[in-house]
C-alpha positions as a printed Julia matrix, in Angstrom:
459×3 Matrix{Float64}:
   0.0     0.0    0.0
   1.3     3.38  -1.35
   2.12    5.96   1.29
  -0.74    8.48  -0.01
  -3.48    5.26   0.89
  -1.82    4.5    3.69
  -2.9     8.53   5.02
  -6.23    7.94   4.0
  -7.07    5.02   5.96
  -5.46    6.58   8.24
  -8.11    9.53   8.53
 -11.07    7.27   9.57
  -8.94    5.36  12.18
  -7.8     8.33  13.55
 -11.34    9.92  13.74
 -12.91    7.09  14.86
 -10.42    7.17  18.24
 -10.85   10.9   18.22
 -15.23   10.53  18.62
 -14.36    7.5   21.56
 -12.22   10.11  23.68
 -14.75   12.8   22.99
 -17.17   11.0   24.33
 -15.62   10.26  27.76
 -15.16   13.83  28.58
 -17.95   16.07  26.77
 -20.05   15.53  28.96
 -17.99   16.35  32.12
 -19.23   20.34  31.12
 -22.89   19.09  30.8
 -23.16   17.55  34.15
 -25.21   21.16  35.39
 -26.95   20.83  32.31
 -28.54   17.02  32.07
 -28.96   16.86  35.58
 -31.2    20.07  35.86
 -32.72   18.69  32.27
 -33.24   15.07  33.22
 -34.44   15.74  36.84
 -31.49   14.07  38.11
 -28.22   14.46  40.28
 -24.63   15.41  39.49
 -23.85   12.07  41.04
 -26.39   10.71  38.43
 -24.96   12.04  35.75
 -21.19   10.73  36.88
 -22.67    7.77  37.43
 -23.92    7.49  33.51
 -20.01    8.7   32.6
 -18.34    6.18  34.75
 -20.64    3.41  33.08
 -19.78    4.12  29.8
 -15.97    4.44  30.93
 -16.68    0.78  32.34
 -18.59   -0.8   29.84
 -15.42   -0.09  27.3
 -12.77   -1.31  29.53
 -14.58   -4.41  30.47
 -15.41   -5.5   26.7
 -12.36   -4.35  24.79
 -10.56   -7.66  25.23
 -13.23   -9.85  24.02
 -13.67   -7.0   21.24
 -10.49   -7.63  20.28
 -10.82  -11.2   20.1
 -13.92  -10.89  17.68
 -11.53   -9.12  14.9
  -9.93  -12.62  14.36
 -13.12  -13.76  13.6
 -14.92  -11.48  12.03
 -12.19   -9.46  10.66
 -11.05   -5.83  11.73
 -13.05   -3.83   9.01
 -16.19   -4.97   9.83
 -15.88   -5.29  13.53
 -15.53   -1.3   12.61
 -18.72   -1.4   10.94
 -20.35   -2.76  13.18
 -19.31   -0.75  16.16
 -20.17    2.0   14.32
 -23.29    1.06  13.48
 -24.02    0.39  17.42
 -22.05    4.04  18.86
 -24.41    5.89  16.36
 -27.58    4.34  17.17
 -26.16    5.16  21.23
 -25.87    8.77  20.21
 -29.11    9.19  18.62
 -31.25    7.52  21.32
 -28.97    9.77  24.33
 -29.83   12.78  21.76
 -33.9    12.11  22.95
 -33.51   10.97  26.03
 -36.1    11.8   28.55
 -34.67   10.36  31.77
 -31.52    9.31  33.38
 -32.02    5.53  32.33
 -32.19    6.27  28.99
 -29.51    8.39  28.73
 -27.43    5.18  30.65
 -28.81    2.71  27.99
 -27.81    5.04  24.77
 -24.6     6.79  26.34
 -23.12    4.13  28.71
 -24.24    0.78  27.21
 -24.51    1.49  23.46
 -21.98    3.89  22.98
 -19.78    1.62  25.31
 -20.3    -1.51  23.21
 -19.73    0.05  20.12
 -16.38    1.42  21.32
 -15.24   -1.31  22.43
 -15.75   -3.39  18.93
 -14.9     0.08  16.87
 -11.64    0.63  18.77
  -9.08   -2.34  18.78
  -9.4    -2.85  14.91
  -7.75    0.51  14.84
  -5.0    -0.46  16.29
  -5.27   -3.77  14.96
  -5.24   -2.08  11.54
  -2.33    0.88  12.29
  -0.08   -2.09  13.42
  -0.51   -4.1   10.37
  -0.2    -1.39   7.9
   2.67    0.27   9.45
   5.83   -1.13  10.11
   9.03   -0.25  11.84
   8.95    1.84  15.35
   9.11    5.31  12.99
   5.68    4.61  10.9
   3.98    3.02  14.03
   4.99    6.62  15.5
   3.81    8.28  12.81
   0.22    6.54  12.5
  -0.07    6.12  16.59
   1.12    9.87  16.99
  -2.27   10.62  14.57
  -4.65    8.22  16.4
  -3.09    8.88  20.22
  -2.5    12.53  19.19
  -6.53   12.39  17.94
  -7.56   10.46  21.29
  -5.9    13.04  23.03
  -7.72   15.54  21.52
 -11.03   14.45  21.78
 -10.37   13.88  25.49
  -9.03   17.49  25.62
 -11.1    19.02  23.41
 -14.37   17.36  24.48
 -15.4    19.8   27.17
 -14.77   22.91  24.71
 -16.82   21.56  21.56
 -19.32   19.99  24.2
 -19.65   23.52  25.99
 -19.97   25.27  23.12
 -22.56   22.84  21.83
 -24.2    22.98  25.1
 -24.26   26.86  25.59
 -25.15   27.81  22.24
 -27.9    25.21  21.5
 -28.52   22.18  23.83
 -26.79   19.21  25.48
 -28.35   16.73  22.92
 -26.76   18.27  20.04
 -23.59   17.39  21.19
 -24.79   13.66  20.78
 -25.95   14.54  17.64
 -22.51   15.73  16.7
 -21.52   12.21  17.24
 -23.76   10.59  15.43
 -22.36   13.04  12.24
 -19.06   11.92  12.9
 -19.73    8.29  12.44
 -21.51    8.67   9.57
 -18.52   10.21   8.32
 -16.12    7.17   9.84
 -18.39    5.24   7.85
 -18.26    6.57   4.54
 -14.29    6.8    4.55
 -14.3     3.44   6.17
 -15.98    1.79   3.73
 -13.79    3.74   0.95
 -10.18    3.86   2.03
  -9.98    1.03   4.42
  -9.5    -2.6    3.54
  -8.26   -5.75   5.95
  -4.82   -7.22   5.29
  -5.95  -10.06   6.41
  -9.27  -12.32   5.91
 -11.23  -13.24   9.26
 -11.05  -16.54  10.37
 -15.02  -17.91  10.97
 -13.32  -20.74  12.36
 -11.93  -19.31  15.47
 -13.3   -20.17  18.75
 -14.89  -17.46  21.05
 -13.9   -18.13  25.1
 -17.84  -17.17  26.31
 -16.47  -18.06  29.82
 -13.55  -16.09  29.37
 -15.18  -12.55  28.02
 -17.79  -13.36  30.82
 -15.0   -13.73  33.35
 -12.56  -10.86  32.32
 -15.92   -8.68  31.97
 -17.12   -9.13  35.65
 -13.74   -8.63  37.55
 -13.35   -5.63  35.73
 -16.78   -4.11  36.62
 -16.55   -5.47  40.28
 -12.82   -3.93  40.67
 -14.53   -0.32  39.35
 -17.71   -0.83  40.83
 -15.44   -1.03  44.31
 -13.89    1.72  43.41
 -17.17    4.13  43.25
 -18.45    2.69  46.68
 -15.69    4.05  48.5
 -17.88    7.16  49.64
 -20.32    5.3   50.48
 -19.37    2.01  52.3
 -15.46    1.07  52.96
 -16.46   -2.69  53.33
 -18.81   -2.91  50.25
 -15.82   -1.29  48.13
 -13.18   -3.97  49.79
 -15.66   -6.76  48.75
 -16.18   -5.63  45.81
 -12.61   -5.39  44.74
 -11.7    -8.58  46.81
 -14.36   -9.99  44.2
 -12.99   -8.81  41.21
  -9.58   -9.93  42.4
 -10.77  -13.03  42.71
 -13.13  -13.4   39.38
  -9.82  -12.2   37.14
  -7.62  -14.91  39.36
 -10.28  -17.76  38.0
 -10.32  -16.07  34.61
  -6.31  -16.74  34.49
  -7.0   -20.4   35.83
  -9.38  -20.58  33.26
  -6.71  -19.61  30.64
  -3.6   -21.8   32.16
  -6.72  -24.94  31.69
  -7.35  -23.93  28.33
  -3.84  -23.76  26.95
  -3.21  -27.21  28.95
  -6.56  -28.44  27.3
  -4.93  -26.78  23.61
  -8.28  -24.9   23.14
  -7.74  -21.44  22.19
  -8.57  -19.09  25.35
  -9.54  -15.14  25.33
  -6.09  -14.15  25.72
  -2.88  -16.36  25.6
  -0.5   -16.45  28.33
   2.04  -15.24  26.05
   0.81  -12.15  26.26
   2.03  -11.77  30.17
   5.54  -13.15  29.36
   6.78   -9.79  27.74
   8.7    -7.86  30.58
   8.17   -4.47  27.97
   4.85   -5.17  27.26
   3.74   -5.41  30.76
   5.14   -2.46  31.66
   4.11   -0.32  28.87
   0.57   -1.72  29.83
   1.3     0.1   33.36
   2.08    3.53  31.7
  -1.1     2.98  29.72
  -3.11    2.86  32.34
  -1.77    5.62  34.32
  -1.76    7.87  31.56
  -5.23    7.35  30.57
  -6.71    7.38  33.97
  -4.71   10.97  35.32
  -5.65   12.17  31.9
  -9.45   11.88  32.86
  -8.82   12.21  35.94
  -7.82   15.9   35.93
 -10.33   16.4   33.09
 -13.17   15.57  35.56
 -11.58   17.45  38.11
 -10.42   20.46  36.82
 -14.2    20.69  34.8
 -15.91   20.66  38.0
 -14.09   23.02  40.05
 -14.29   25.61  37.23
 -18.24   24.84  36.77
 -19.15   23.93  40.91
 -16.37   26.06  42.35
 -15.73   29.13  40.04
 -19.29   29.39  38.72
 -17.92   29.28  34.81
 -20.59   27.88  32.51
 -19.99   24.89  29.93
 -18.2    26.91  27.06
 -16.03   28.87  29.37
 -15.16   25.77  31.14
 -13.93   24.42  27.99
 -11.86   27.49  26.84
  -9.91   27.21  29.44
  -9.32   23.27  29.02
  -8.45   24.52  25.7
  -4.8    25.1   27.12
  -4.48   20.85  27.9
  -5.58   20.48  23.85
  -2.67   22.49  22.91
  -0.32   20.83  24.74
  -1.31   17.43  23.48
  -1.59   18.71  20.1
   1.7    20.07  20.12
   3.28   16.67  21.69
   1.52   14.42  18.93
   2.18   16.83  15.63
   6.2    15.84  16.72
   5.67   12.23  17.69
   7.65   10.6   14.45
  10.09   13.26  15.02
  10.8    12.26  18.44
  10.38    8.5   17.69
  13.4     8.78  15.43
  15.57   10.94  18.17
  14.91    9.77  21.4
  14.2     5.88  23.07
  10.77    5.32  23.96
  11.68    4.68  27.24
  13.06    8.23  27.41
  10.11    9.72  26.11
   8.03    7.94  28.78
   9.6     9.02  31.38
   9.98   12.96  30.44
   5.87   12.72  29.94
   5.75   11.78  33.79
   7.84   13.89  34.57
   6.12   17.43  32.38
   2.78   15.97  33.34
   3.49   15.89  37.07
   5.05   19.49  36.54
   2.28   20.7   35.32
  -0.1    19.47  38.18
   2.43   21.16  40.84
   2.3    24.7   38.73
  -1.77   24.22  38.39
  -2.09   24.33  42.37
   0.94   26.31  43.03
  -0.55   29.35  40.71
  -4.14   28.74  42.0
  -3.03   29.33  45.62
  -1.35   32.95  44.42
  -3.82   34.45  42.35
  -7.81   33.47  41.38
  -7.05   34.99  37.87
  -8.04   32.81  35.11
  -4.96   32.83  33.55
  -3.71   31.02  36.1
  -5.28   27.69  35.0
  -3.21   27.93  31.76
   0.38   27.14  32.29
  -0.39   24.28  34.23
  -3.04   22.53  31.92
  -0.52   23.37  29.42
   2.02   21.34  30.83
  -0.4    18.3   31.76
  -1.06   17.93  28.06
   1.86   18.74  26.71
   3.53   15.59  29.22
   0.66   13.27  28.53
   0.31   13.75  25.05
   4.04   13.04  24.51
   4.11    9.55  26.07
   0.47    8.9   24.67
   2.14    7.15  20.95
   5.5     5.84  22.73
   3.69    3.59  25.36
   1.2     1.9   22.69
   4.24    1.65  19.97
   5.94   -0.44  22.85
   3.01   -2.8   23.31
   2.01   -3.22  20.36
   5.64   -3.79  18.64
   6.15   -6.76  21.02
   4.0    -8.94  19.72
   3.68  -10.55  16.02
   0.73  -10.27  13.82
  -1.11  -13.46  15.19
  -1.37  -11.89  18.26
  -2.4    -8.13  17.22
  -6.5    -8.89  17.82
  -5.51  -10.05  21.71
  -2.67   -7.03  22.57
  -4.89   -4.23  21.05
  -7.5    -5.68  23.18
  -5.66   -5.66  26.19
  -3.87   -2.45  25.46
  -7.25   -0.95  24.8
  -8.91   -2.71  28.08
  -6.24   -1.22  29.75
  -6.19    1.79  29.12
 -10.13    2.47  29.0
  -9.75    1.0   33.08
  -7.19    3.61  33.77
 -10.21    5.87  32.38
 -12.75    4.16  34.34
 -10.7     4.51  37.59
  -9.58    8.24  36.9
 -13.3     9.23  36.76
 -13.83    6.91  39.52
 -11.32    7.95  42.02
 -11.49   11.64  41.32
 -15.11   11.58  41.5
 -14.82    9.33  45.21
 -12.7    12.08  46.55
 -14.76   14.87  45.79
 -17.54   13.7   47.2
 -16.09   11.76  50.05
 -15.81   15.24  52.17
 -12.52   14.27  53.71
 -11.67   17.76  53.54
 -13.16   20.93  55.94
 -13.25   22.9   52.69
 -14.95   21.7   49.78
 -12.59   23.6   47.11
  -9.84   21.8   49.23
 -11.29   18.3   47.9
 -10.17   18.91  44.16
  -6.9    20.06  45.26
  -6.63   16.99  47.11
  -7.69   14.7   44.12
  -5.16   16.5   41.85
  -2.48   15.5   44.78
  -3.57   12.0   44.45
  -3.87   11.87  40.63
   0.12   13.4   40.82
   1.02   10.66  43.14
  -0.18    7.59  40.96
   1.67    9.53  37.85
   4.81    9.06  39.87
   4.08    5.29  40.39
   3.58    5.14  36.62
   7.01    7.13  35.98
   8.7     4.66  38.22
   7.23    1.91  36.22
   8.49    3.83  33.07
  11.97    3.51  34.95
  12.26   -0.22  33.73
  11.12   -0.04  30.23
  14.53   -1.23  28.52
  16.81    1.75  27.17
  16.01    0.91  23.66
  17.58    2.9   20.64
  15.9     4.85  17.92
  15.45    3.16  14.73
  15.85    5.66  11.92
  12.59    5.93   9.34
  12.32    3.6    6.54
């Protein structure tokens, strides 16, 4: 494939990724809005975002699987086909419920079979660490974006005309993915209708990840039922594993093979995944909510100023190749902890010395200028350690794990803020950004043992 059609199957992937992220943080700037429109609660409405964060990380890995069987393109179809129908029916929602069933379930699903066949696809099209930059900086850069960018198209959307035409902005997007999808893209490689599908497994993998998050959200409410509930996911993902190990032994074809454990690299890049991802959205849920509960700014000023964290991440992914050719990806890890950490100290250090708005700036900045530069670097790694065969199980996993880190950043951010540990409520968000700092450092440390690989040059 010439380079010229490898950029334009590049555009759909990239959008596709881009709509996903959008869609986990528009609707942190709506919260005021659907919850005074729906007769609900802010908690309601976190409650709906968290969901849909869930549903994705607990059915990308048997997502993934379903591309060896179906094949990658039309896996993307159909996830399409399921995230626009979401969008539509969370567009005309009356209620809460509904809004959960179209936004949370259906939108969640059809990530989750939309998403891993684009990195399925980038992986298979593009080889050598340089041209896996280049396509991942696009799609990361893009997912980046959409995270970042979410709250200012979703509070303009919001402000200007309504809440529900922000879902219908969705639904134009993937009727757009959808057009150039069915133009531009083709699958290297034919499915396989005679692969097996683990049922036990997805069904396994599915449930400890929802009881693991579900623990995590009743931490403000009940410290034993969130201990159980984690305890219980521990111990639903510790059968899944025994259920793989049997399989294997058995030389039936599980969810996931073991191999995919045995890669120091991988597993590691799988760590900085997951941190990224989860103080990404994190400090997007956060940082919207002080500057909408705290501040008093409405949706569309809300995003202007998260505007700043699109720039940086922008900025980061536009130079991804370049910096795939001139620094390891180890290195490049590592610095991203580091800005990204920076950036949370200057946000509360200049927020203490003046209320101005510029304040907010600098540090949001930073934050996405750190996160968007280790965004492409930690995917290349996992995905580059595994061959072909194995592309439809790591770009499940990857994805699985990094829609978790999501789940948990929206989860833990949104525990603390309502926990009232603090005297002062505005003291609550400084404390979650603390927190959110402290787990980047774990994931920097992890970064610490990625090997000290060297640049390969373009082809």
């Amino acid at each position: 494939m010439d380079s010229n059609a490898l950029r334009r199957v590049l555009v759909p992937l990239a959008l596709a990724q881009f709509i996903c992220s959008f869609a986990g943080s528009n609707m942190n700037v709506m919260i005021n809005d659907i919850s005074r429109d729906l007769d609900t609660t802010v908690q309601g409405v976190q409650l709906a975002i968290t969901i849909f964060l869930l549903v994705m990380a607990a059915l990308m890995i048997p997502g993934g699987k379903l591309t060896d069987r179906y094949g990658r393109k039309r896996c993307l179809t159909a996830g399409l086909a399921v995230y626009g129908l979401g969008a539509v029916l969370s567009a005309f929602a009356p209620g809460l419920p509904v809004l959960i069933v179209g936004n949370s379930i259906l939108e969640g699903i059809g990530t989750a079979l939309l998403i891993p066949p684009v990195y399925i696809l980038a992986t298979m099209l593009f080889t050598g660490v340089t041209s896996r930059a280049r396509a991942f900086g696009v799609i990361n850069g893009m997912a980046g974006i959409g995270a970042a960018t979410g709250p200012l198209i979703g509070g303009l959307i919001t402000t200007v005309l309504s809440w529900r035409v922000a879902f219908l902005f969705q639904a134009l997007v993937v009727v757009v993915i959808f057009v150039l999808s069915r133009k531009h893209v083709r699958d290297p490689r034919p499915p396989d209708p005679s692969r097996p599908f683990d049922v036990r497994g997805a069904v396994l993998s599915s449930a400890g990840l929802v009881l693991i998050v579900s623990g995590v959200l009743a931490a403000d409410d009940d410290l034993w039922l969130m201990l159980g509930l984690i305890a219980a996911g521990a111990l639903t993902l510790v059968w899944f594993f025994h259920s793989v190990r049997a399989k294997e032994r058995a030389g039936v074809e599980p969810l996931l093979s073991t191999e995919l454990f045995r890669s120091r690299t991988s597993n590691l890049g799988l760590v900085t995944q997951n941190v990224q991802w989860l103080v990404l959205m994190g400090i997007s849920f956060v940082v919207s909510a002080y500057l909408q509960v705290v501040r008093g700014y409405n949706a569309i000023e809300t995003g202007l100023i998260l505007t700043a964290a699109t720039a940086g991440v922008l900025l980061a992914s536009l130079s991804a190749e370049r910096l795939a050719r001139r620094h390891a990806q180890r290195s490049l890890v590592l610095s991203g902890f580091a800005v990204t950490i920076t950036g949370i100290a200057l946000f509360l250090g200049l927020l203490a010395v003046s209320p101005q708005v510029w304040t907010f700036l600098p540090g949001l900045f930073l934050i996405g200028l750190g996160i968007g530069a280790m965004l492409t670097p930690s995917v290349n790694v996992v995905q580059s350690s595994f061959p072909d065969a194995l592309q439809g199980e790591i770009s499940g996993l990857s994805r699985s794990v990094s829609n978790l880190g999501s789940s948990l950043g929206a989860a833990i951010a949104g525990t603390i803020l309502v926990a009232g540990i603090t005297r002062a409520p505005e003291h609550s968000y400084a404390l979650a950004l603390v927190v959110l700092a402290l787990i980047a450092l774990g994931g920097m440390v992890a970064a610490a043992f990625l090997p000290r690989t060297t640049p390969v040059q373009a082809r």
